[in-house]
C-alpha positions as CSV (number, residue, x, y, z in Angstrom):
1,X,110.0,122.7,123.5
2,X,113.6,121.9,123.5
3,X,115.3,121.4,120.1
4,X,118.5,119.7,118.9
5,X,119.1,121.3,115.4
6,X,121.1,119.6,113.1
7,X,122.2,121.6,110.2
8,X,122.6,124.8,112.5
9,X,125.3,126.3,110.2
10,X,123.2,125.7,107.1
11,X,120.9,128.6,105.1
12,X,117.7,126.2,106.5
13,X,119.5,125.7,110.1
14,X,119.5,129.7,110.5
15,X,116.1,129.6,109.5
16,X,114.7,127.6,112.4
17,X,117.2,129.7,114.8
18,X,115.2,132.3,113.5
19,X,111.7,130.7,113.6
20,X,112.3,129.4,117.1
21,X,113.1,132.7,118.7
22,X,109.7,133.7,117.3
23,X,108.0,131.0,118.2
24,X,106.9,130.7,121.9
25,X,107.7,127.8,123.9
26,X,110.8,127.4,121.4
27,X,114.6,127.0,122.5
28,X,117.4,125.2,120.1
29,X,119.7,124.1,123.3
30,X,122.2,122.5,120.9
31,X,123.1,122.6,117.3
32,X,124.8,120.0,115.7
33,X,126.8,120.6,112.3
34,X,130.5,119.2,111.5
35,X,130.9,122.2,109.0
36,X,130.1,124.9,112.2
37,X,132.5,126.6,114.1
38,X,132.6,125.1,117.5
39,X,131.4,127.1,120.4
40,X,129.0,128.0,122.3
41,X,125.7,126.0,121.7
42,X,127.0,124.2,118.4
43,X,129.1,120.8,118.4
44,X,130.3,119.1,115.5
45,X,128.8,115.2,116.2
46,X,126.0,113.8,117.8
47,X,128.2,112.1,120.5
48,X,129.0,115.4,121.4
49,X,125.3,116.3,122.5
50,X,125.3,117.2,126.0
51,X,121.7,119.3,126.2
52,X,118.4,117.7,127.4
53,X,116.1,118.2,124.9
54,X,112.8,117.4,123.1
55,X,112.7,116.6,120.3
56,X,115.4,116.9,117.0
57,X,114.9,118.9,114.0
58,X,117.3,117.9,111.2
59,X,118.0,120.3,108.4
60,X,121.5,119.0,107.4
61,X,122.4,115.9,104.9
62,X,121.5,112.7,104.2
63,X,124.8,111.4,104.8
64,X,123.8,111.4,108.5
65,X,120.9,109.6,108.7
66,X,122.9,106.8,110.6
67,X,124.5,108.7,113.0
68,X,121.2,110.7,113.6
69,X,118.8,108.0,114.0
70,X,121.1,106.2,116.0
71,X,120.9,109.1,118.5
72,X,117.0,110.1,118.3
73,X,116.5,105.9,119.6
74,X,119.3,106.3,122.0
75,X,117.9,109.2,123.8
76,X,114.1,108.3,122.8
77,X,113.4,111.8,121.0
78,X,111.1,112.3,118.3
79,X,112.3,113.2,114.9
80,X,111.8,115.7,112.6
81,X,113.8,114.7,108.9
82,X,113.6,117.7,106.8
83,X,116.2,116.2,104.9
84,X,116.0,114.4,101.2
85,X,117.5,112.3,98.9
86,X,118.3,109.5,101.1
87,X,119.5,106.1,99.6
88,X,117.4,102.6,100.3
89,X,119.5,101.7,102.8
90,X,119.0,105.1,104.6
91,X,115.2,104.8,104.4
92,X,115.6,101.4,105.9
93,X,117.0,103.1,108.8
94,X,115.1,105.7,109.2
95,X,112.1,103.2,108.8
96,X,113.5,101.2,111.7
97,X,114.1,104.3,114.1
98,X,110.3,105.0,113.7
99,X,109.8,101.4,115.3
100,X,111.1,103.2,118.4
101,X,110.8,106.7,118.6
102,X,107.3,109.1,116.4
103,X,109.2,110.4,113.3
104,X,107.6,112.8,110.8
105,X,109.3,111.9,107.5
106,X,108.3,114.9,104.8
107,X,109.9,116.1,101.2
108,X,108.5,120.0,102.1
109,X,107.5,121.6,105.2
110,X,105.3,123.8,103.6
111,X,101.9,123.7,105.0
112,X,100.6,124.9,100.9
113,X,102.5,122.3,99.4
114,X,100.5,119.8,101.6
115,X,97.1,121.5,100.3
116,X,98.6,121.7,96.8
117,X,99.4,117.8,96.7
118,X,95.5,117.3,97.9
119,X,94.2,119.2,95.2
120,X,96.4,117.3,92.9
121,X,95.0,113.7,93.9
122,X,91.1,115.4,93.7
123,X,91.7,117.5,90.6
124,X,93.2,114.0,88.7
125,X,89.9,112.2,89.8
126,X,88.0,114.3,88.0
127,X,89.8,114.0,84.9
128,X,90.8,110.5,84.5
129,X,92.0,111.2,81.3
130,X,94.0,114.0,81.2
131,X,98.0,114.6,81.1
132,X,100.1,115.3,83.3
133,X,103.1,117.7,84.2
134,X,105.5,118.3,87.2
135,X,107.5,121.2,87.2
136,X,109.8,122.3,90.0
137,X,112.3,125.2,90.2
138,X,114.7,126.5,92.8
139,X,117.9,128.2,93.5
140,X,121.3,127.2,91.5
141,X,122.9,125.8,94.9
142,X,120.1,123.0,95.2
143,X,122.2,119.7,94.6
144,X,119.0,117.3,94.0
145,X,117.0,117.0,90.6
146,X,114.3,116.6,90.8
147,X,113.4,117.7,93.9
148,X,112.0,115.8,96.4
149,X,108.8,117.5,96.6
150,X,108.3,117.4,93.4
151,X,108.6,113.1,93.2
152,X,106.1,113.2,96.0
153,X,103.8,115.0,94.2
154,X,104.4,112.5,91.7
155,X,103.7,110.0,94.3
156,X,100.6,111.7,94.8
157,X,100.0,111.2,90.9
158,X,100.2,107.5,91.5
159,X,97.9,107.3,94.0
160,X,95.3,107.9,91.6
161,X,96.9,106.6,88.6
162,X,99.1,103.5,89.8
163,X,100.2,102.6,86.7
164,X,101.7,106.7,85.9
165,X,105.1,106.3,84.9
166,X,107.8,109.1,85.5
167,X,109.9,110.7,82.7
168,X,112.3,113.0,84.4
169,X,113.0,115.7,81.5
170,X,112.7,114.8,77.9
171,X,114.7,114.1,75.0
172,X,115.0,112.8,71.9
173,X,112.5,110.8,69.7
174,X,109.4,109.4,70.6
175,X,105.8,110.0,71.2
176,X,104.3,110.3,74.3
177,X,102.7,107.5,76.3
178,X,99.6,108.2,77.9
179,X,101.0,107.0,81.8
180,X,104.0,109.0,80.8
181,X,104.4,111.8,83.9
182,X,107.0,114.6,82.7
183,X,108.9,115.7,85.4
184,X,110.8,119.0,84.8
185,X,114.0,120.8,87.1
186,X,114.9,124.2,86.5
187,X,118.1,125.5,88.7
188,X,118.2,129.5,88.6
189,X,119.7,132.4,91.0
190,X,118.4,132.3,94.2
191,X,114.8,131.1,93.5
192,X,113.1,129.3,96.6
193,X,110.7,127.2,95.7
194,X,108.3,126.5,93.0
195,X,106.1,123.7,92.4
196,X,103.4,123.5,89.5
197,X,101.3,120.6,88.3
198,X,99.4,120.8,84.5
199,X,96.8,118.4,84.5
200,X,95.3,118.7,80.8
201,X,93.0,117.7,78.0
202,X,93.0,118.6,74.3
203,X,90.1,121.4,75.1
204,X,91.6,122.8,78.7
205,X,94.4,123.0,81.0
206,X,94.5,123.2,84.9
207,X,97.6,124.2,86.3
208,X,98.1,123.8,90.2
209,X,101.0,126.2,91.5
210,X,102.6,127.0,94.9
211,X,105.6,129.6,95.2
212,X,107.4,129.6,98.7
213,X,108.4,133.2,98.9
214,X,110.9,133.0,102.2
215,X,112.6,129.6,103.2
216,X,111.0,131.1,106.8
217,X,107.8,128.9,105.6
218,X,109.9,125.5,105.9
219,X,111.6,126.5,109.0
220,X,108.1,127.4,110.3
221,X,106.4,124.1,109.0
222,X,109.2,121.9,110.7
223,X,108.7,123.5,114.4
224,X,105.0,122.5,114.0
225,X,106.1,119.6,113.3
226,X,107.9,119.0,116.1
227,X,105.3,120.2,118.3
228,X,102.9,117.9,116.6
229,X,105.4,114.9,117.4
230,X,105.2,115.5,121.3
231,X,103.6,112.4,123.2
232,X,103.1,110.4,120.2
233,X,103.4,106.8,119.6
234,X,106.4,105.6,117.6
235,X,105.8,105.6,113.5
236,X,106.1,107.9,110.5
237,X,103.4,110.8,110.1
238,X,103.6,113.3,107.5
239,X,101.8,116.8,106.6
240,X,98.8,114.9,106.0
241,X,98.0,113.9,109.5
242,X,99.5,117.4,110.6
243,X,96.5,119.2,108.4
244,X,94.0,116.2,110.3
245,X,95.2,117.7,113.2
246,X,94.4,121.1,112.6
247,X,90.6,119.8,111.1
């Protein structure tokens, strides 16, 4: 499998460099980053991509969702979008890419955050009633808050409860309203990951945690992701159809 990385000069781009040289059947055979030193297998633009490849794994910014899904339907590779925080009219694009080319679209490429968000949607149908809390942490260089897994485990919230209504932090006066879903970002050091969801009633509390101890797990979960995406049709999957496909 023959990967385009973009983001190779990033913490999460020397991750997957990393992940593919333990991974067999691997190779990144060009990097892509306008922040890298040029040289060797890294250029600093798309248009500069001279390497016949597989598929592309992105790990850099948001910013370059045009250029990048302009590319993957150019050269009709599959996608990989590890990215977040993209604006409407990004997700319009990346929306119209996947008419064209398989993309897998996912907020974390943790294989446990995928079982933890399951859990979440069976734990909240057996108590219709009860409260809920998000609460993420990560390191203090993370520029996004809240993160994005933690809105799609609020997503996975209102897929239960369609009427659950965020409150990102709280403040002030006022009295909680029962589709109020408080969702909670704490920045500190160099933590990686941490995801926990309260679900609770006036007589218990359930409290639904995953900790990513090495940013290794994301690199790891976005290579099986790409080798998921081989010979599929053109659309959006997610980690839900990867876990199907490991049923």
């Amino acid at each position: 499998m023959r990967i385009i990385l973009a983001g190779y000069g990033g913490h999460m781009g020397r991750e997957v460099i990393a992940a593919a040289e333990r991974t067999e059947g691997a190779e990144i055979v060009q990097g892509v980053d306008p922040l890298a030193p040029e040289g060797g297998v890294c250029v600093p633009r798309f248009a500069d991509c001279r390497a016949e490849a597989d598929v592309i794994i992105d790990f850099s910014h948001h910013s370059l969702t045009a250029e990048l899904t302009a590319f993957a339907v150019e050269k009709k590779l599959p996608l990989v979008l590890a990215t977040t925080g993209q604006t409407p009219e990004e997700k319009a694009l990346i929306e119209k890419a996947a008419e064209r080319v398989p993309v897998f679209l996912a907020a974390n490429y943790s294989l446990g955050i995928a079982v933890l968000t399951d859990l979440v949607k069976k734990a909240l149908a057996l108590y219709p009633d009860a409260e809920v809390e998000i609460i993420e942490q990560h390191h203090d260089r993370k520029l996004d808050a809240p993160s994005g897994t933690a809105l799609s485990l609020f997503r996975a919230v209102q897929e239960v409860r369609p009427d659950a209504r965020p409150v990102e932090g709280r403040a002030g006066q006022g009295k909680r309203r029962k589709e109020d879903v408080g969702i909670h970002a704490i920045r500190m050091g160099n933590i990686v990951g941490v995801h926990q969801v309260m679900i609770g009633t006036q007589s218990e509390t359930l409290t639904l945690t995953h900790e990513a101890h090495s940013r290794g797990v994301f690199a790891d979960g976005s290579l099986k992701a790409a080798a998921f995406l081989m010979g599929k049709a053109p659309g959006i999957y997610d980690m839900k159809d990867l876990l199907k496909a490991g049923e």
